[in-house]
Structures are given as structure tokens and as C-alpha cells.
N, C-alpha and C positions, 0 to 999 in steps of 0.2 A: 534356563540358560542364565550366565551367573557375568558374561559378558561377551563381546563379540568373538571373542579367540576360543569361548569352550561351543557356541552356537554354531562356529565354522568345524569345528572340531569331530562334533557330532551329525553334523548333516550337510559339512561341505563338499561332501562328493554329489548331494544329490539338487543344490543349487550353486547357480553360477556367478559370476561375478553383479552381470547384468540384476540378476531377481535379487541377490543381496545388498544392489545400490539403490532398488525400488524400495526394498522395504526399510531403509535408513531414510529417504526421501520422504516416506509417508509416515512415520515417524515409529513406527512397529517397533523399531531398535531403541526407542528413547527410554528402557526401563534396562538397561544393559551397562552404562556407567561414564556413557563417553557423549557428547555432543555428538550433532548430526556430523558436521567439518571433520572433527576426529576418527569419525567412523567410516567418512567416503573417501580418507586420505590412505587410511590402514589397513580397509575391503579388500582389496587386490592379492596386498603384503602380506593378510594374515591367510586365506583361502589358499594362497598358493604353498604358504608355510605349512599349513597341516596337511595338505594335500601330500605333501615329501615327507612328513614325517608318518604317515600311513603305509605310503610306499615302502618305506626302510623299515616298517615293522611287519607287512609282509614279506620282505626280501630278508629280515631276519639283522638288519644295522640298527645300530644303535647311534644314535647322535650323543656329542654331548649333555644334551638338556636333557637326557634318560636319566640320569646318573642321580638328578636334584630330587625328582622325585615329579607328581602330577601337580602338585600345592607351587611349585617353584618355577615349573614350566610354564605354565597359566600367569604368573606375573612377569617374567622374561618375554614370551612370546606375545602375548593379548596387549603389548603395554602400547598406550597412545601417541600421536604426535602431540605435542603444545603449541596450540594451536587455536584462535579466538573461536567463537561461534559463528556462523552465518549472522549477517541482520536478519530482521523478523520477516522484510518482504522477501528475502531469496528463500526461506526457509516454505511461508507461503506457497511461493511462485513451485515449489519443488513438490509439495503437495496439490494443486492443483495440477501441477505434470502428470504424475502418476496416478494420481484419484478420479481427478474431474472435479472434484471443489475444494474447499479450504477447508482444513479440518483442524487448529490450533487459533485460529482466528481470522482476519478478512482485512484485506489493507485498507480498506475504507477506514476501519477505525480512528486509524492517528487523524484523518481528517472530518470524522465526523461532526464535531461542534460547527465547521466552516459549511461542512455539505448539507446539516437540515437547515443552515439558518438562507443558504442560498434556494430550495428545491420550496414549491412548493406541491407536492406530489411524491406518494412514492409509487415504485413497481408493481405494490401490491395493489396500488388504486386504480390499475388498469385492466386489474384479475375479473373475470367472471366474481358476479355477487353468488354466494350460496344461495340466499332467498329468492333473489327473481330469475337467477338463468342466466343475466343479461349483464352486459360492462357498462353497470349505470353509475357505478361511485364516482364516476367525472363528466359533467356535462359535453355535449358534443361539442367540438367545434370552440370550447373554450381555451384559453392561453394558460400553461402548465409551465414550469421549471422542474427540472427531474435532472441528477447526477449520479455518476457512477462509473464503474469498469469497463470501459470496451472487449465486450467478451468476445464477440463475432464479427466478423464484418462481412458480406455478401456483395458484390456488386453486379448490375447488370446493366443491358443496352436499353433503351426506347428504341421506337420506333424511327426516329430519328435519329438513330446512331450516337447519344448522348449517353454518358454512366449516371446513373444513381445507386444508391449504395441502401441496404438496410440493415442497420446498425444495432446487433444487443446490447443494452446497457446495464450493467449490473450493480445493483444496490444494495444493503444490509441486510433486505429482504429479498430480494428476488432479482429479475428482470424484464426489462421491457422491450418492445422492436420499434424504433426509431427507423422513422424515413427520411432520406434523404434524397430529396430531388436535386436534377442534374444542373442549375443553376446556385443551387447552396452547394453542392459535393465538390464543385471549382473552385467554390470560396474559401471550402472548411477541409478539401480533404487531405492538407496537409498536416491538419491536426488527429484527424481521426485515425487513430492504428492501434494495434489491440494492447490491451493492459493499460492507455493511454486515461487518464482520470479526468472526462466533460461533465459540465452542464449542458442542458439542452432544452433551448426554450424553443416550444413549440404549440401548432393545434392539435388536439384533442380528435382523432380521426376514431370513431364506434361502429363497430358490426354489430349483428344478430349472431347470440350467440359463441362470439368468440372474441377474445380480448384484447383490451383498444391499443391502437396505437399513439405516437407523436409525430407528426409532421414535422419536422425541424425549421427552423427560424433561423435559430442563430445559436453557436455554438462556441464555447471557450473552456479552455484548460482548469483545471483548478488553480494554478501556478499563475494564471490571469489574473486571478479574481482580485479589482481592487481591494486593499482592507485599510480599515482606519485604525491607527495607533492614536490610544488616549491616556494620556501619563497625568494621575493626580497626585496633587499636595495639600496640604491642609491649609496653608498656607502661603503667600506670597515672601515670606522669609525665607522659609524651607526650599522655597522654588527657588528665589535669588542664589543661594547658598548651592544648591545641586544645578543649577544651568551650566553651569562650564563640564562637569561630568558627564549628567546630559547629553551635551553637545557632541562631546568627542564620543562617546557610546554608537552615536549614529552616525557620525564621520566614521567613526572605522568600519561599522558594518555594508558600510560599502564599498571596502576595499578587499573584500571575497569573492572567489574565482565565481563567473556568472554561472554556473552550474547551480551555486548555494546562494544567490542574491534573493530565491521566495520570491513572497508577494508582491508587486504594485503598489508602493502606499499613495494613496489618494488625499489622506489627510493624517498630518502627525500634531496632534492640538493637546495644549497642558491645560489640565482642570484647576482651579485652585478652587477652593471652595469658602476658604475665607479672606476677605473678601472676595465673594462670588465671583470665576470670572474664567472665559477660554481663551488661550491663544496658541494661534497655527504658529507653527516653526514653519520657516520656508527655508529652501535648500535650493541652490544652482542646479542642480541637476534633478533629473527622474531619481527619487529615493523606492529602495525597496526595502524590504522588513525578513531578512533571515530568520529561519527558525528559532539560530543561537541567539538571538538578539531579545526575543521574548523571556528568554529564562533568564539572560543577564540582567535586564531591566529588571525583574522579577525579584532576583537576588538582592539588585543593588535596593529598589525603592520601595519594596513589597510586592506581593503577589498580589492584595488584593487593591491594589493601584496602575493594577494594569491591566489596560482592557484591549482586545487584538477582533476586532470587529468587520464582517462584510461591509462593503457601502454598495447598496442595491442600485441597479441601476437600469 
């Protein structure tokens, strides 16, 4: 197949709209010429186009596009809308639809520097060991941090007519079954819904023979997570000289719709290093740290003077 209009051409009597929007979704289509967007906007358009042009050469008509030839029709009819790409997580999300997992990459990614430096644990540390049979790679009963995907959510009754919830959480490697008893699920479970991106500190709960789980504690967003902004200069010149820029950099980044306000910052502090020396900027208000604000800083003072850090807590 040489693009979506000769693929519908040749076999779209024998799938349907529906099976030709799976296999764009899963990315089957992506060696055809067109982006996924391009391809789910012109699926319908082009299926129903060959479909009549089939008809009419049964029935013995001719359209005009006969006349160009097969070379001419194929760029008239196949042509695309212009039209941007998907972002990476719908694109994702649309593979996980139809697949059951991620097969171009894992939205963990863009957050992973933030997620190992928060977890200490992953999904796989809760597997059955190959050598002994048993889920020893984490002591019982000890305190974990573990972050990821809300892939499942379950809930059920106690015996007291109370909900608790057990929760799959999905990591770069795998996933784990998080519990959530009914005194944390009132706490936390307006956070918890699927595709929702937690930490989740909890105890370390071990069977015989089948793989641990986490007891939840306490549970927060990634979007929570304090982080410390650290801006150096080499100097106390160089600082004097960029604090008025500085300043307004971080004034403005918080005047973005709260949608895009990011992280928490907990501490926004200048390094100088000669002479040695740190100081907090303080701000009127709760400051947060936008994504876009990391690359501006970045641009403006260097990359490697900018440092976008958890503060553990």
C-alpha cells in the first residue's frame, strides 16, 4: 500500500470505517505518508470515495477522475487535510485504546527524571524473585514510595459498609496493586481516577508465593510534587546584572492559566559561586514553576545552570 486512498482502494469493501480507525490508532497506518490526525480526519472521506467509484465501474460510469488516469487519481482523491499531529499522550492514549498497552512510548517518560528521583521502589521490586519463588526484593512491612499510571481502579464494601479501593499502578516497567483502605480512600479518592499520574507511600504488605503489595499512606499527584528551582551564576556581578530579568521571568510565569501553573515551588534560591553564596527569592504569593519556564530560564542563563529538583518530603 503506497497510502491510505490505494489501501482503501484495494480492500475497502472488505473493512469498515470502524477497523480502519483501529488500525490508524495503533499506528499500523504510520508507513502510508500521512500522520495519525490526517488519517482519522480522511478515513470516512476516502472509504466512502472508493466505495462509489467501485460502484460506477460496476455499473459501467465513469467519473471524471477516469479520464487522468490511476497516477492522477491517487493524488486528487488520497490527498490529506493540513492538519497538526496529535500530542504524544493522545497518540499514546489511542494506542492503549485499541492495543492494551503502549506501543510508540509510555507517558511516564517526559516525567521520568521527577518519578525515580521521588519512588523509592519499582513495580518490578514487588514481582515474585525467579531464585526463591517468593516477593523477598522488599522487606515486609517496610515504607516504599512507588509512582505511576492509574491503570485500574476496583472498589469494594467492608464489612462495615465502608469503600476501599485497590488500585493498579503503572510504571516503566510494570505494575503494582495498591490498597487503599477506607479511611485513606475519603482522603485520597478524589485524586485517584484512571490515567491520573500518583506517588504512593506506603507498607510493604508480602504473601507466599504471590506478589507484594502497598498499603497506601499517603498519596499525591505528580503535579503536587514540591520542586526546588536553583539558578546559578558565577558570579555576584553576573547575578546583579540578570536579577531584574530574573525577576520578571518568574512574575510572568505566573500569570498562566492554572491549567499550566506545574509544579509547587518550595524553594526558588540563586547559587553564586563566587563568592560562595545562596539566596531564596521570596515572592507574595504561592509561586509555581511551568514547564515553559524551565526552558526559558535555560535559554536565557544556560542549561547547565539550571537545576528543577524534587524536595523530599
Amino acid at each position: 500500500y503506497t497510502d491510505l486512498y490505494s489501501f482503501a482502494k484495494r480492500v475497502g469493501d472488505k473493512v469498515n470505517k470502524r477497523a480502519c480507525e483501529n488500525f490508524i490508532k495503533a499506528g499500523a497506518m504510520d508507513s502510508l505518508g500521512g500522520s495519525r490526525r490526517q488519517m482519522m480526519l480522511a478515513c470516512a472521506q476516502i472509504l466512502d470515495q472508493t466505495a462509489k467509484e467501485k460502484k460506477s465501474q460496476v455499473t459501467g460510469q465513469m467519473s471524471l477522475f477516469d479520464y487522468f488516469g490511476d497516477d492522477n487519481k491517487i493524488i486528487v482523491s488520497g490527498s490529506l487535510p493540513d492538519v497538526p499531529e496529535f500530542d504524544k499522550g493522545q497518540l499514546l492514549e489511542m494506542e492503549k485504546e485499541v492495543l492494551g498497552i503502549y506501543v510508540s512510548g509510555h507517558p511516564l517518560e517526559q516525567y521520568e527524571e521527577l518519578w525515580r528521583k521521588n519512588i523509592t521502589a519499582l513495580s518490578s521490586d514487588f514481582a515474585i524473585n525467579d531464585e526463591t519463588g517468593q516477593a523477598d526484593r522488599l522487606p515486609d512491612q517496610s515504607i516504599q514510595v512507588i509512582g505511576g499510571i492509574v491503570e485500574e481502579i476496583t472498589t469494594k464494601y467492608t464489612k462495615t459498609s465502608k469503600t476501599m479501593a485497590f488500585v493498579n499502578i503503572e510504571d516503566l516497567v510494570g505494575s503494582v496493586e495498591v490498597l487503599v483502605f477506607p479511611r485513606d480512600y475519603e482522603k485520597y479518592r478524589e485524586l485517584i481516577g484512571e490515567e491520573a499520574r500518583l506517588f504512593v507511600r506506603g507498607r510493604v504488605s508480602s504473601e507466599d508465593d504471590k506478589p507484594s503489595k502497598l498499603i497506601a499512606e499517603r498519596i499525591w499527584r505528580f503535579d503536587d510534587t514540591p520542586m526546588q528551582l536553583w539558578i546559578r551564576f558565577s558570579t555576584m556581578e553576573e547575578y546583579t546584572e540578570a536579577a531584574g530579568a530574573l525577576n520578571e521571568m518568574l512574575t510572568e510565569a505566573q500569570n498562566v492559566p492554572p491549567a499550566e501553573k506545574g509544579y509547587p515551588a518550595s524553594r526558588i534560591a540563586v547559587y553564586v559561586a563566587d563568592p560562595k553564596g545562596v539566596k531564596n527569592l521570596r515572592f507574595p504569593s504561592q509561586m509555581y514553576l511551568p514547564d515553559a519556564l524551565t526552558g526559558k530560564l535555560q535559554e536565557r542563563f544556560g542549561a547547565e545552570n539550571i537545576s528543577l529538583v524534587p524536595d523530599k518530603r
